[in-house]
GUVO-657379 format. One line per 3 residues: number of its first residue (from 1); their letters; for each residue x, y, z of C-alpha. Coordinates in nm, 3 decimals, always signed. Layout:
NUM	A	X:Y:Z | ...
! end
This chain:
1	XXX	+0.398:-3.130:+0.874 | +0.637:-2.918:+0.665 | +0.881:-2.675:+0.804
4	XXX	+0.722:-2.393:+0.724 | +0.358:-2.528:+0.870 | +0.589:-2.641:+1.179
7	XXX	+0.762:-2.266:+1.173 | +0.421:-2.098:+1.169 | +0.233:-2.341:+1.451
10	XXX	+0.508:-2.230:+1.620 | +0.467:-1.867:+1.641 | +0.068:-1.866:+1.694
13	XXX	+0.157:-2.105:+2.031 | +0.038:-1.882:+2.336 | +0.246:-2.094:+2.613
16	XXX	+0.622:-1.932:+2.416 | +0.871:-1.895:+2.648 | +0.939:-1.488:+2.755
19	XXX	+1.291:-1.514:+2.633 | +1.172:-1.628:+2.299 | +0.881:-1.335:+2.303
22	XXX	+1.196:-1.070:+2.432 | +1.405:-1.155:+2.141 | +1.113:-1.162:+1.927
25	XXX	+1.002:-0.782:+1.969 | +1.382:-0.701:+1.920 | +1.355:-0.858:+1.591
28	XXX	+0.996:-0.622:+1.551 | +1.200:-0.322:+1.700 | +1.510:-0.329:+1.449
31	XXX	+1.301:-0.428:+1.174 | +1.053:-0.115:+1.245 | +1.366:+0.103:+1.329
34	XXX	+1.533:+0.044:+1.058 | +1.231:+0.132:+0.796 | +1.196:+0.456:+0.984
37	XXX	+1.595:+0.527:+0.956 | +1.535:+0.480:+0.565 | +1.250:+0.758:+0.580
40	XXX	+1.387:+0.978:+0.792 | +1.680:+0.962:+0.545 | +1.458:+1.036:+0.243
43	XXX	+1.283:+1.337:+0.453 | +1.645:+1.487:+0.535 | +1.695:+1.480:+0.163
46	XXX	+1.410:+1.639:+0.046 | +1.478:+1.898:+0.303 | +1.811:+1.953:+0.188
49	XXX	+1.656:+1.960:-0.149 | +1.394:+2.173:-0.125 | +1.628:+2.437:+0.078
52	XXX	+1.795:+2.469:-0.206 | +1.534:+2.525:-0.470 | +1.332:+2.730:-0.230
55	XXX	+1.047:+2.525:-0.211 | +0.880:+2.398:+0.100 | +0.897:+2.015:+0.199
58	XXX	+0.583:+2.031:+0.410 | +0.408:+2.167:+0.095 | +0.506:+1.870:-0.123
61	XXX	+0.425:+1.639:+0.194 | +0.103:+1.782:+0.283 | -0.073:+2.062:+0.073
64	XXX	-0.049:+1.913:-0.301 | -0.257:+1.697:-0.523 | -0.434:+1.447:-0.349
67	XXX	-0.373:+1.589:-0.023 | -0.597:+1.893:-0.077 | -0.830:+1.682:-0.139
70	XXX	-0.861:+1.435:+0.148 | -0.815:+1.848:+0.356 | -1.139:+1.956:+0.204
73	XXX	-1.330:+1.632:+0.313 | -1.171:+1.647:+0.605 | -1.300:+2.034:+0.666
76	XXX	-1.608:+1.984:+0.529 | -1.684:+1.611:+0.438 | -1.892:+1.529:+0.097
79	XXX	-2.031:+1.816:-0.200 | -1.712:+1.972:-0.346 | -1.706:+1.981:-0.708
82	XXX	-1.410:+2.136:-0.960 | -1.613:+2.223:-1.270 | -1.362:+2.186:-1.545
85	XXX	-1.327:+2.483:-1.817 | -1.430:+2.152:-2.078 | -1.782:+2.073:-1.917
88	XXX	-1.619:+1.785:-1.682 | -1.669:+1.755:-1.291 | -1.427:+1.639:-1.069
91	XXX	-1.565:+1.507:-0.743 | -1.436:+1.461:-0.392 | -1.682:+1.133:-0.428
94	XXX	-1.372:+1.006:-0.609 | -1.227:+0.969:-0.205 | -1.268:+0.728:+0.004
97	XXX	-1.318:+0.846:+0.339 | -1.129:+0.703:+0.628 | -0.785:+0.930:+0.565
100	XXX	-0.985:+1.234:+0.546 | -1.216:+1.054:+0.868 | -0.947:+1.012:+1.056
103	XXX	-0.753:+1.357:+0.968 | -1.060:+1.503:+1.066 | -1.077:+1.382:+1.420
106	XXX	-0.713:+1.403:+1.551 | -0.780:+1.801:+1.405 | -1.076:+1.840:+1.641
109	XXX	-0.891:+1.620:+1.924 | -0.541:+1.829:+1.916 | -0.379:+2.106:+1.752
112	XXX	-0.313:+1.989:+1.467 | -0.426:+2.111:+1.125 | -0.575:+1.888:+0.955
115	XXX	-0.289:+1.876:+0.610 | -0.087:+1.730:+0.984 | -0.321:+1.559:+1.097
118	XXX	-0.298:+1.355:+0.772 | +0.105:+1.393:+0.791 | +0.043:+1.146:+1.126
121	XXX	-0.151:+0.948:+1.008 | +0.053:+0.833:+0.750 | +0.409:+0.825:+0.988
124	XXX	+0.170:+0.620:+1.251 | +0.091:+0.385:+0.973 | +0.402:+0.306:+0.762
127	XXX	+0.584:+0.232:+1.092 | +0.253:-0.033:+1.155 | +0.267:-0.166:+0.815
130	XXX	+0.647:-0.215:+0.844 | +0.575:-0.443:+1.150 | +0.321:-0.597:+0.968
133	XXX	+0.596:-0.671:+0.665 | +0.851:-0.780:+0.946 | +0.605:-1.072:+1.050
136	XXX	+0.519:-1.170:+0.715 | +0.840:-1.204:+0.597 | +0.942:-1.383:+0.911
139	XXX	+0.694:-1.578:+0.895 | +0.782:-1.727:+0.527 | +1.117:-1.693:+0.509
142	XXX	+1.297:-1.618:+0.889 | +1.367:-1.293:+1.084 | +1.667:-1.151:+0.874
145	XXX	+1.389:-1.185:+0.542 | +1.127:-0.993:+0.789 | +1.342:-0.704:+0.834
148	XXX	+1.450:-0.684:+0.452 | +1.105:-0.652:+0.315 | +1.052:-0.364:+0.568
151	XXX	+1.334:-0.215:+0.474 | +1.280:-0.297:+0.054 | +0.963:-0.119:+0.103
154	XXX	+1.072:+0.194:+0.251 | +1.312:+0.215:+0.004 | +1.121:+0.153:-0.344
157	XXX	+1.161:+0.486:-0.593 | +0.886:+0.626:-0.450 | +0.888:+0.509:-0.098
160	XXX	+0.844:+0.907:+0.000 | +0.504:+0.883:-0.103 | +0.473:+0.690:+0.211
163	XXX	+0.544:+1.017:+0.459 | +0.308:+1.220:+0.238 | -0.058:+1.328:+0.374
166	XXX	-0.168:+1.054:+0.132 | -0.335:+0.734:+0.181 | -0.105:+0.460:+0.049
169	XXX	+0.036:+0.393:+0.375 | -0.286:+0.403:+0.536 | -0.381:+0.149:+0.307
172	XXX	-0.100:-0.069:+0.291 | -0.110:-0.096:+0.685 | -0.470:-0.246:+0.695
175	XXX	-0.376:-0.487:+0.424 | -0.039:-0.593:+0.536 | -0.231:-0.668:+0.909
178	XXX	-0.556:-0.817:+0.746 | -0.281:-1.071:+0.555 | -0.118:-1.136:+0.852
181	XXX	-0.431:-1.222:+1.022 | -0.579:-1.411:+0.752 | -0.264:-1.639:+0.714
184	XXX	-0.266:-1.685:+1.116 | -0.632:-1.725:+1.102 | -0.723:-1.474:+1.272
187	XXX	-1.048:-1.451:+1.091 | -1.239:-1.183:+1.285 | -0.906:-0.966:+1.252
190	XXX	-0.908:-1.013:+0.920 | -1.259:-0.924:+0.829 | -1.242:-0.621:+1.031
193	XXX	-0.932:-0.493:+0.891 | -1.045:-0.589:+0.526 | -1.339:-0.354:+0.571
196	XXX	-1.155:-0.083:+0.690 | -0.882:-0.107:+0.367 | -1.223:-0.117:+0.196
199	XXX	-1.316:+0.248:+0.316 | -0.940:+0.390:+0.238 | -0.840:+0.266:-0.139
202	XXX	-1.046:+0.139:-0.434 | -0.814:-0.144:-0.409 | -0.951:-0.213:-0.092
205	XXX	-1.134:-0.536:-0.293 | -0.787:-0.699:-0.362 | -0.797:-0.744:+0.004
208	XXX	-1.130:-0.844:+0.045 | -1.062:-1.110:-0.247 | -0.714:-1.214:-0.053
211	XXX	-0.876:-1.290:+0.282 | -1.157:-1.488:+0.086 | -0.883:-1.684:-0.087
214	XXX	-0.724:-1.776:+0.248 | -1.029:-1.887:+0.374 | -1.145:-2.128:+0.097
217	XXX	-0.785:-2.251:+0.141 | -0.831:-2.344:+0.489 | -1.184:-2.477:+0.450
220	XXX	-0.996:-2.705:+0.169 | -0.751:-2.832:+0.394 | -1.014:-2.906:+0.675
223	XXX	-1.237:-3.056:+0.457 | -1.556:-2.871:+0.665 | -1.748:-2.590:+0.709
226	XXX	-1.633:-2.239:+0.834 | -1.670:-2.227:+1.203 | -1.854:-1.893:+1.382
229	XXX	-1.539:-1.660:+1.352 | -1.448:-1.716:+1.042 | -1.794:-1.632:+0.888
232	XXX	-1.846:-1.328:+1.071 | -1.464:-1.200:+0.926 | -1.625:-1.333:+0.556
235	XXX	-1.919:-1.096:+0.594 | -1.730:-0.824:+0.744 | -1.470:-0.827:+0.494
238	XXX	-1.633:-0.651:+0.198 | -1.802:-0.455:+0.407 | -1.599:-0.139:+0.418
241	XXX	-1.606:-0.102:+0.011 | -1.940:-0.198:-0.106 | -2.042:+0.055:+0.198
244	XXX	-1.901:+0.344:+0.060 | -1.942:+0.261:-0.306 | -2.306:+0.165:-0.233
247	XXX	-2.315:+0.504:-0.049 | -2.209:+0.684:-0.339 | -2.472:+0.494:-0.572
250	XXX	-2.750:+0.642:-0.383 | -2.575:+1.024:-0.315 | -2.541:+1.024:-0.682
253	XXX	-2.848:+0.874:-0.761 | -2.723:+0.571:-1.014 | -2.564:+0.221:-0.945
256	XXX	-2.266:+0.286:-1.139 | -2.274:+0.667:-0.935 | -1.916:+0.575:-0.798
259	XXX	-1.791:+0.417:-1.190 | -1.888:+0.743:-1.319 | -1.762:+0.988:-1.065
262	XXX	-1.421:+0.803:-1.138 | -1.517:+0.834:-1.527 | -1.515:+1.213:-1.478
265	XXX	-1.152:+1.211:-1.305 | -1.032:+1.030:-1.621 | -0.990:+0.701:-1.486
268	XXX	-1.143:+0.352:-1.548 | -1.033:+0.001:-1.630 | -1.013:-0.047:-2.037
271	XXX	-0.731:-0.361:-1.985 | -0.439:-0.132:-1.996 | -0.539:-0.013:-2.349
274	XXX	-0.477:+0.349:-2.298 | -0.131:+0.295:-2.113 | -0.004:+0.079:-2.382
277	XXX	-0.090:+0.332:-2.640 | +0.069:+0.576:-2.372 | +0.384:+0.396:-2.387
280	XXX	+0.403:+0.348:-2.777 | +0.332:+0.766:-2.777 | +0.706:+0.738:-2.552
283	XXX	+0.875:+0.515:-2.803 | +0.802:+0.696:-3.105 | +0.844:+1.054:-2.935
286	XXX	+1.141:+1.006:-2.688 | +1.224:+0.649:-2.707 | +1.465:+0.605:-2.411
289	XXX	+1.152:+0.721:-2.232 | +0.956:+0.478:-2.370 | +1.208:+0.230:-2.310
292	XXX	+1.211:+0.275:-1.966 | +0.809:+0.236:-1.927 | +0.856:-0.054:-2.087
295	XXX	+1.149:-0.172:-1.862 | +0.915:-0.084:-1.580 | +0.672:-0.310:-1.701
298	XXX	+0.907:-0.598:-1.772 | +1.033:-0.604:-1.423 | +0.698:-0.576:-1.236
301	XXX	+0.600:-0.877:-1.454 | +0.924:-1.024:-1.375 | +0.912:-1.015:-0.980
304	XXX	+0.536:-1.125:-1.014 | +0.706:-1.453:-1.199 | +0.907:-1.477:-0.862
307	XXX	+0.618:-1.479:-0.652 | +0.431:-1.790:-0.809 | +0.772:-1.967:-0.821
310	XXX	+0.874:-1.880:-0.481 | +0.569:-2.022:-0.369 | +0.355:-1.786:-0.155
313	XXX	+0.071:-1.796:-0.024 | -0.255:-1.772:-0.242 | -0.353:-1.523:-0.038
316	XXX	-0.053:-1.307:-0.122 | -0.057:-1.382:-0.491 | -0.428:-1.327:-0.535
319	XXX	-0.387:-0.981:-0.352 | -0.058:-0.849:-0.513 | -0.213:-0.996:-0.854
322	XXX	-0.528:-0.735:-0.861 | -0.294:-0.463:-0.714 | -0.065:-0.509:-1.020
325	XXX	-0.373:-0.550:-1.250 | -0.560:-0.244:-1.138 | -0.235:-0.026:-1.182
328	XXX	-0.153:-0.104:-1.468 | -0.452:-0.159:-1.641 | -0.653:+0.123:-1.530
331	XXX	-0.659:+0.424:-1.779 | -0.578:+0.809:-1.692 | -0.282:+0.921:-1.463
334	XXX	+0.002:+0.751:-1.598 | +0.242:+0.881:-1.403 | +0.063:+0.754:-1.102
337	XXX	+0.208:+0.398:-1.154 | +0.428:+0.357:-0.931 | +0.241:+0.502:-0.651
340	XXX	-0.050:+0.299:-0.671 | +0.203:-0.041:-0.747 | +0.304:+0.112:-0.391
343	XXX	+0.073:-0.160:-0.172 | +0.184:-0.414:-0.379 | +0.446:-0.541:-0.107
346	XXX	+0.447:-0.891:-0.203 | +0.632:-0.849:-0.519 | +0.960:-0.770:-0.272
349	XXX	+0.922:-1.047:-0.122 | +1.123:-1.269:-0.336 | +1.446:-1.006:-0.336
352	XXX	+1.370:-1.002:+0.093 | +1.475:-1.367:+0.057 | +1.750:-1.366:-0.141
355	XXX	+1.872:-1.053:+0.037 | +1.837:-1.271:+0.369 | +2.069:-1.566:+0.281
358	XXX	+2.339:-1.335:+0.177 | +2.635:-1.187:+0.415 | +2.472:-0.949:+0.668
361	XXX	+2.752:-0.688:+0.603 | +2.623:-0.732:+0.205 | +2.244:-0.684:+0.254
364	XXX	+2.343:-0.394:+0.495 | +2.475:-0.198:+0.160 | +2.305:-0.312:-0.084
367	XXX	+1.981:-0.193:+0.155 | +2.152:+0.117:+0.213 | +2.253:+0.207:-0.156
370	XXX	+1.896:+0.115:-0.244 | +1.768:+0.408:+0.074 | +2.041:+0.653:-0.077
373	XXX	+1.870:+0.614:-0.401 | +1.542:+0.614:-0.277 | +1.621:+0.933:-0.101
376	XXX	+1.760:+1.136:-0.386 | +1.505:+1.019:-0.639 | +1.236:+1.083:-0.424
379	XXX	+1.338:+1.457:-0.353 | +1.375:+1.496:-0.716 | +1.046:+1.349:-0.789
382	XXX	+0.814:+1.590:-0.540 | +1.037:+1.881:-0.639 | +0.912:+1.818:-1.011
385	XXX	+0.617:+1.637:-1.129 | +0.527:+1.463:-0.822 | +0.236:+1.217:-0.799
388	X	-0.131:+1.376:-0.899
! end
């Protein structure tokens, strides 16, 4: 048995010792902590920010773009249509519905608006997906790795996205925990949590795909059939996103219905086509813009290099490959990028490592230059173009 295999039969024993369990949630608490201390940083500076150009942080956070959308299905669920002054529609079919689901019953439940109700959801959430990052990273690499790819995702560019009334965090939650589960084999977990990522993102099938690949990769090591639990997490898995697409089919009267209420918004998958012509617009109009796309590029390419010789699991790589794919080959909405690379978590897991083997007095400021950063950029960013 290899160390890691040793490491991980290890953690899924039931009969550990409470010391060992105590010292493990400490690791869970200042990995957690810590995440939130980088976005409670990056809120202070926005507030700062926006104070001084007279704009209103909760505004950026809760009542723009997307936002108003997942509000108005929240209010009043399915049917509202922006007819465009060039003939176009734009559909809140485009909107998967468990952000707006869930906005809309903590609104009926509490006070809360429903724009807050959203703003919860997605505090509630990061803080569960950076658990979720502490024990994958702990689980592959130790503790000190666990709590640097919490903190590495908190403090990507546009980590604020992840306090926003948005559903990235949302998202990245079910799929960090339906990973976890799925490389603990935790099948029923998995399938469940699959399905739900399936009702909150398109990408929701990168998940579905992932849990799939861990499971043929367990079947291949046992040499046998699937046993009760892991077929029911199987068929639950895609559940959750051939539900709602399906759903949208027959509202919309076509099989394609959801393909072309995306077509309307602008966006499809034409192999990254339109952003490469996109970027060549950059280079021959302002080329250090340009430049930097293409920097961009390089290094998300690069780090996805790092995963297949680091090692991961298939699982990981198969999930963090479509969430790289989609992104960046999907047409419309360029400057979305980087929010939708936002899930793609595994891609910090090699720099998690490294940062984990060096001095903890070193990873403590090069994490902390990277949340300063973070911070600043990411006031700048919703104080000017934002994310769509």
């Amino acid at each position: 048995m290899t160390e890691l295999a040793e490491a991980g039969h290890l953690r899924n024993r039931t009969d550990v010792p409470p010391s060992v369990r105590a010292k493990g949630c400490r690791r869970v608490a200042t990995a957690v902590l810590a995440y939130a201390g980088v976005r409670a940083l990056g809120l202070v500076v926005l507030a700062v920010w926006s104070a001084a150009r007279g704009t209103s942080p909760h505004t950026l956070l809760a009542a723009r773009w997307d936002s108003l959308w997942y509000t108005r299905v929240a209010e009043g669920w399915y049917g509202y249509q922006v007819h465009l002054p060039e003939g176009g529609i734009h559909s809140d079919l485009a909107f998967f519905p468990l952000l707006p689901a869930l906005e809309r019953g903590l609104a009926q439940l509490s006070p809360l608006s429903a724009p807050d109700a959203g703003l919860l959801v997605s505090a509630v959430a990061s803080l569960a997906t950076a658990w979720a990052l502490y024990l994958i990273g702990e689980r592959l690499h130790g503790p000190r790795a666990g709590v640097c790819l919490a903190v590495l995702w908190g403090a990507v560019p546009v980590g604020v996205v992840q306090s926003m009334a948005y559903s990235e965090s949302l998202f990245t939650a079910l799929a960090a925990w339906a990973l976890w589960a799925a490389l603990t084999g935790r099948w029923v977990w998995a399938g469940t949590l699959a399905a739900l990522s399936g009702l909150t993102r398109p990408v929701g099938a990168a998940v579905v795909a992932a849990v799939w690949c861990a499971a043929l990769r367990e079947l291949w090591r046992r040499r046998q059939g699937p046993g009760a639990r892991m077929a029911l997490g199987l068929l639950l898995a895609p559940a959750g996103w051939f539900g709602f697409v399906a759903w949208v089919g027959v509202r919309t009267g076509s099989v394609t219905g959801y393909l072309d209420v995306q077509g309307q918004w602008g966006n499809g998958f034409d192999g990254g086509w339109a952003f490469a012509c996109f970027v060549w617009d950059n280079l021959r109009g302002t080329f250090f813009g340009g430049l930097g796309l293409l920097a961009g590029v390089a290094l998300v390419l690069w780090l996805c290099v790092l995963c297949v010789r680091q090692r991961q699991p298939g699982a990981l790589l198969v999930y963090a490959g479509i969430v790289v794919v989609l992104a960046l080959c999907a047409k419309g909405y360029f400057g979305s990028k980087p929010r939708l690379l936002l899930p793609a978590f595994p891609l910090l897991l090699p720099w998690a490592a490294a940062l984990s083997r060096c001095r903890p007095a070193r990873a403590a400021l090069a994490l902390g230059a990277l949340a300063a950063a973070s911070s600043v950029y990411g006031a700048w960013w919703l104080n000017g173009s934002g994310p769509p």
